[in-house]
LOKE-433043 format. One record per residue (C-alpha): residue number from 1; residue in one letter; chain; x, y, z. Coordinates in steps of 0.2 Angstrom, whole numbers, plus 5000, padded with zeros to 4 digits. Example, Ala and Ser with C-alpha at 12.3 -4.5 7.8 and 13.67 -1.06 7.14 Angstrom:
2
[atom 1, "A", "A", [5062, 4978, 5039]],
[atom 2, "S", "A", [5068, 4995, 5036]],
***
This chain:
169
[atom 1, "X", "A", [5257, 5137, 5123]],
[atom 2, "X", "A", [5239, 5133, 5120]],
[atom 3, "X", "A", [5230, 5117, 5128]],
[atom 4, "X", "A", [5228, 5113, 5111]],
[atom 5, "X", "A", [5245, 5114, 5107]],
[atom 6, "X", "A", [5248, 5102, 5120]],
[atom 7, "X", "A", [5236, 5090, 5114]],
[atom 8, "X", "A", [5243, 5093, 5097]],
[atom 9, "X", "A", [5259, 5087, 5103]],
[atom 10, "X", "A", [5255, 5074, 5113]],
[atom 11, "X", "A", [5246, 5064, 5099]],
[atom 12, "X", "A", [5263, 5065, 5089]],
[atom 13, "X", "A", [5273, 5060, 5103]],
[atom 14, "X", "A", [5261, 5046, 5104]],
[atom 15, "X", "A", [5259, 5044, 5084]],
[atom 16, "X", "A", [5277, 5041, 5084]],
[atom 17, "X", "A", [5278, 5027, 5098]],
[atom 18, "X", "A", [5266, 5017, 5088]],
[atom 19, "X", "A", [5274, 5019, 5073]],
[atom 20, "X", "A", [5289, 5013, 5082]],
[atom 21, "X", "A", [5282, 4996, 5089]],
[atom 22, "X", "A", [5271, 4995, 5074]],
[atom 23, "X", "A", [5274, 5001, 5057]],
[atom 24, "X", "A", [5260, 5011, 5046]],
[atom 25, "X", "A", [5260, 4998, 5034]],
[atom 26, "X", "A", [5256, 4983, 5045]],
[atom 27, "X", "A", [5243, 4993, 5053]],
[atom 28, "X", "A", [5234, 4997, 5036]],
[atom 29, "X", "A", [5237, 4980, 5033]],
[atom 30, "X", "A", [5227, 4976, 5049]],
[atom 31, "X", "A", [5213, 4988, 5046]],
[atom 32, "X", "A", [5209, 4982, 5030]],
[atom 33, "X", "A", [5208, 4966, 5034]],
[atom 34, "X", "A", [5193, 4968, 5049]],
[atom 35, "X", "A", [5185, 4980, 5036]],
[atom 36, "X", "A", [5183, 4967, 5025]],
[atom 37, "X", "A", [5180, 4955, 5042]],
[atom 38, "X", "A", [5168, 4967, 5045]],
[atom 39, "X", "A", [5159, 4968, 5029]],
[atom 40, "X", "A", [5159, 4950, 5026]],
[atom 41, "X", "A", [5151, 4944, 5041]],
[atom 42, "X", "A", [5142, 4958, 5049]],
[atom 43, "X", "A", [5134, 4948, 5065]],
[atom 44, "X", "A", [5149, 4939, 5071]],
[atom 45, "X", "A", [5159, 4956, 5070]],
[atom 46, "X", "A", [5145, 4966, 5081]],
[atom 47, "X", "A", [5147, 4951, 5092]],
[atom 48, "X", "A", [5166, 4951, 5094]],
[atom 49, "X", "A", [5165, 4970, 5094]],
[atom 50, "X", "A", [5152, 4966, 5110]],
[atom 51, "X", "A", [5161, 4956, 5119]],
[atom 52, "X", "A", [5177, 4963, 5116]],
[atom 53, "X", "A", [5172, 4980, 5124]],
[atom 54, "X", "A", [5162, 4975, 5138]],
[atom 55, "X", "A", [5176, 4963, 5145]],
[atom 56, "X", "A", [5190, 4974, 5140]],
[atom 57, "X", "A", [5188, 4984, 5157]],
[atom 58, "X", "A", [5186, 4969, 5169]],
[atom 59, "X", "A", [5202, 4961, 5159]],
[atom 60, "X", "A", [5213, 4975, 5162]],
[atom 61, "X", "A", [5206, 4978, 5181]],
[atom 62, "X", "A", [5210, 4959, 5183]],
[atom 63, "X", "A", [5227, 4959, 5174]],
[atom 64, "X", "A", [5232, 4975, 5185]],
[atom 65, "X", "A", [5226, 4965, 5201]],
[atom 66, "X", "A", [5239, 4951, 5194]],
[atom 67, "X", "A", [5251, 4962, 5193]],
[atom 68, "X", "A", [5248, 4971, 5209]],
[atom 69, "X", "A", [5248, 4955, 5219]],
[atom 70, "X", "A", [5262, 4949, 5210]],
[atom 71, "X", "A", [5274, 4964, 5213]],
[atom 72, "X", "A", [5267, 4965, 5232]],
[atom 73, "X", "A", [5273, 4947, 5234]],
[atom 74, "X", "A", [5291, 4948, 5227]],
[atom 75, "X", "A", [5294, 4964, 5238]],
[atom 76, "X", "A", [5286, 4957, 5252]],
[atom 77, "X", "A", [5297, 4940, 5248]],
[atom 78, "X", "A", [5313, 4954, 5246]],
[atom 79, "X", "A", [5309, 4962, 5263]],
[atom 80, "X", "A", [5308, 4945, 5270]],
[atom 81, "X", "A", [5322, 4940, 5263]],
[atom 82, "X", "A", [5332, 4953, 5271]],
[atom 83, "X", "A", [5326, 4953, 5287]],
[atom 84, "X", "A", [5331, 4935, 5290]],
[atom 85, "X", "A", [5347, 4939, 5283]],
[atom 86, "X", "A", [5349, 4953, 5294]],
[atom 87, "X", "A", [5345, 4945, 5308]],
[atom 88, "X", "A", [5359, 4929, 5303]],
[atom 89, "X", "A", [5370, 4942, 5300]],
[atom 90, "X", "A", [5367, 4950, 5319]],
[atom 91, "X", "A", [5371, 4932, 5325]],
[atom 92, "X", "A", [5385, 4927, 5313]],
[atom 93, "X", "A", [5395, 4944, 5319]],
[atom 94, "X", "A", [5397, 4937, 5337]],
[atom 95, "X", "A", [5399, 4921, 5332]],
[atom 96, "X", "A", [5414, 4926, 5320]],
[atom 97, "X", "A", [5421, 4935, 5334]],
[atom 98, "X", "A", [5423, 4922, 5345]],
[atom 99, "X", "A", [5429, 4911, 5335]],
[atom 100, "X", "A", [5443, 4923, 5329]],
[atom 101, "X", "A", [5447, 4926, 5346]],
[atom 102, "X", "A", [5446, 4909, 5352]],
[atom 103, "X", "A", [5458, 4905, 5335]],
[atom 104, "X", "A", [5470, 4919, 5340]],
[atom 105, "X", "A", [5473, 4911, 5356]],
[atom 106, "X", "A", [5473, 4896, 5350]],
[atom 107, "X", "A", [5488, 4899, 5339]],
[atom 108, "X", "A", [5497, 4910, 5353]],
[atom 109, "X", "A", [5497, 4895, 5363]],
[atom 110, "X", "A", [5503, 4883, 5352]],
[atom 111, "X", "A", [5516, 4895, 5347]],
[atom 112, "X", "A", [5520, 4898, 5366]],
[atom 113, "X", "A", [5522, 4879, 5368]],
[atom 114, "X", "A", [5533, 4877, 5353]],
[atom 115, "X", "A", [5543, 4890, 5361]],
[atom 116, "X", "A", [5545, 4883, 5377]],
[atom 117, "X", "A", [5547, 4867, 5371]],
[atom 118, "X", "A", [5561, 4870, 5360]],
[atom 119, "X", "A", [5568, 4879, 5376]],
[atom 120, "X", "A", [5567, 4866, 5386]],
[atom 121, "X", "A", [5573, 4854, 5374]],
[atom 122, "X", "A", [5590, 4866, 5372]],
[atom 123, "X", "A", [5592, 4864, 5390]],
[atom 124, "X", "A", [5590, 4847, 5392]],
[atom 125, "X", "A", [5610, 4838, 5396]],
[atom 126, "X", "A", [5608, 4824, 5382]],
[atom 127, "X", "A", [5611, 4841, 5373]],
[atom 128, "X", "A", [5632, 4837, 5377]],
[atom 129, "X", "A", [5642, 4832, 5364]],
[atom 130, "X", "A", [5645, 4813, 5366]],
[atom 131, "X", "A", [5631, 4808, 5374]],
[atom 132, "X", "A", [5626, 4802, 5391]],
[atom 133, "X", "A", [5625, 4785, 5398]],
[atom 134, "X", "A", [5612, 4778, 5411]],
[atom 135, "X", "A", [5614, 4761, 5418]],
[atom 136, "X", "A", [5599, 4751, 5427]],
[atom 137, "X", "A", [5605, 4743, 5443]],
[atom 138, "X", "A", [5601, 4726, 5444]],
[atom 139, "X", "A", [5591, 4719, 5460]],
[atom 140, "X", "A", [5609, 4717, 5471]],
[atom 141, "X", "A", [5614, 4737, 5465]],
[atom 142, "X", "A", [5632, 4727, 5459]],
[atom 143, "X", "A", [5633, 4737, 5444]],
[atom 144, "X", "A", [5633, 4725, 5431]],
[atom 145, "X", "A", [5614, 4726, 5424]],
[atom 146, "X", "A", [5607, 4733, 5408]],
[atom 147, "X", "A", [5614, 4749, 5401]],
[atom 148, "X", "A", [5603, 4764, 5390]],
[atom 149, "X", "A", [5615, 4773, 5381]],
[atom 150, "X", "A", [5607, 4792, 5373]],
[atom 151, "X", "A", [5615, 4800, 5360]],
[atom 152, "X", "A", [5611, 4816, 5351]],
[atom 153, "X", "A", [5620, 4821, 5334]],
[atom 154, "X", "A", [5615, 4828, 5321]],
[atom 155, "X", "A", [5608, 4815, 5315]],
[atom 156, "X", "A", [5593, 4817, 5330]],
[atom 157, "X", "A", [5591, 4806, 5345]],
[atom 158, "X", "A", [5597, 4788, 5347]],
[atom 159, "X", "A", [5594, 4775, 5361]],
[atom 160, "X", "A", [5604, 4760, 5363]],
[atom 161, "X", "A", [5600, 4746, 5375]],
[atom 162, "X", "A", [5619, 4738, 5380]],
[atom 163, "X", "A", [5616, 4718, 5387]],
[atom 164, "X", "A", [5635, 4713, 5393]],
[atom 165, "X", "A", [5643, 4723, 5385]],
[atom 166, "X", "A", [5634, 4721, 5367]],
[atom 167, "X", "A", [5620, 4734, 5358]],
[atom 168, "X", "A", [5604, 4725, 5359]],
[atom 169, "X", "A", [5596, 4736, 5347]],
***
């Protein structure tokens, strides 16, 4: 394929852009109003025209430098961004693990000492049927003080303090 070919081709594909973002009639449309622009009011035009094509270039050098700066600064802000992350994440890790293990253990030790507990509490003798009966011995040792009767049913546990003979509560 020739060089012109290419060029040929390319000035389609490129024909056929603008015509997608702008349609041949609005076009016309705007061509034939800065003709008539043009023929009106000579002067002003040429001065437009003027301005128009010497600040063209430093407009788009400018906008291109906005953009630069602008995309520079979001990555660098990303990268930023990530690095502190990272480096909270590099901490949290640790942190997490710690805590996990220092919850592990904590739950294996109350679990322990809800075992035990419960052991204990099987083998402790308020455990017989009936109850048990302890009696405070007044100052003499006679025997005739302040009785604490325990039972345990299955109701639970119950205390009853005996005065001569009668439940005080």
């Amino acid at each position: 394929m020739a060089v012109s070919d290419h060029a040929s081709n390319a000035v389609a594909f490129a024909q056929r852009q603008v015509d997608r973002v702008i349609p041949p009639e609005t076009r016309q449309t705007a061509y034939d109003r800065t003709k008539a622009f043009a023929a009106a009011r000579p002067l002003l035009f040429s001065f437009l025209v003027a301005q128009l094509t010497l600040a063209f270039f430093p407009l788009v050098l400018f906008s291109s430098f906005v953009l630069s700066v602008v995309s520079f600064v979001l990555v660098a802000g990303l990268l930023f961004s990530l690095f502190w992350i990272g480096v909270a994440l590099a901490v949290l890790a640790p942190t997490l693990a710690v805590a996990c293990g220092l919850a592990s253990l904590l739950w294996a030790w109350a679990v322990g000492s809800f075992v035990v507990a419960r052991w204990l509490y099987n083998l402790v003798p308020v455990g017989v049927r009936g109850g048990i009966e302890l009696e405070k011995q007044p100052n003499g040792g006679a025997g005739t003080g302040t009785k604490l009767v325990v039972r345990k049913d299955e109701d639970g546990v119950r205390a009853e303090k005996v005065e001569g003979g009668e439940v005080v509560c």
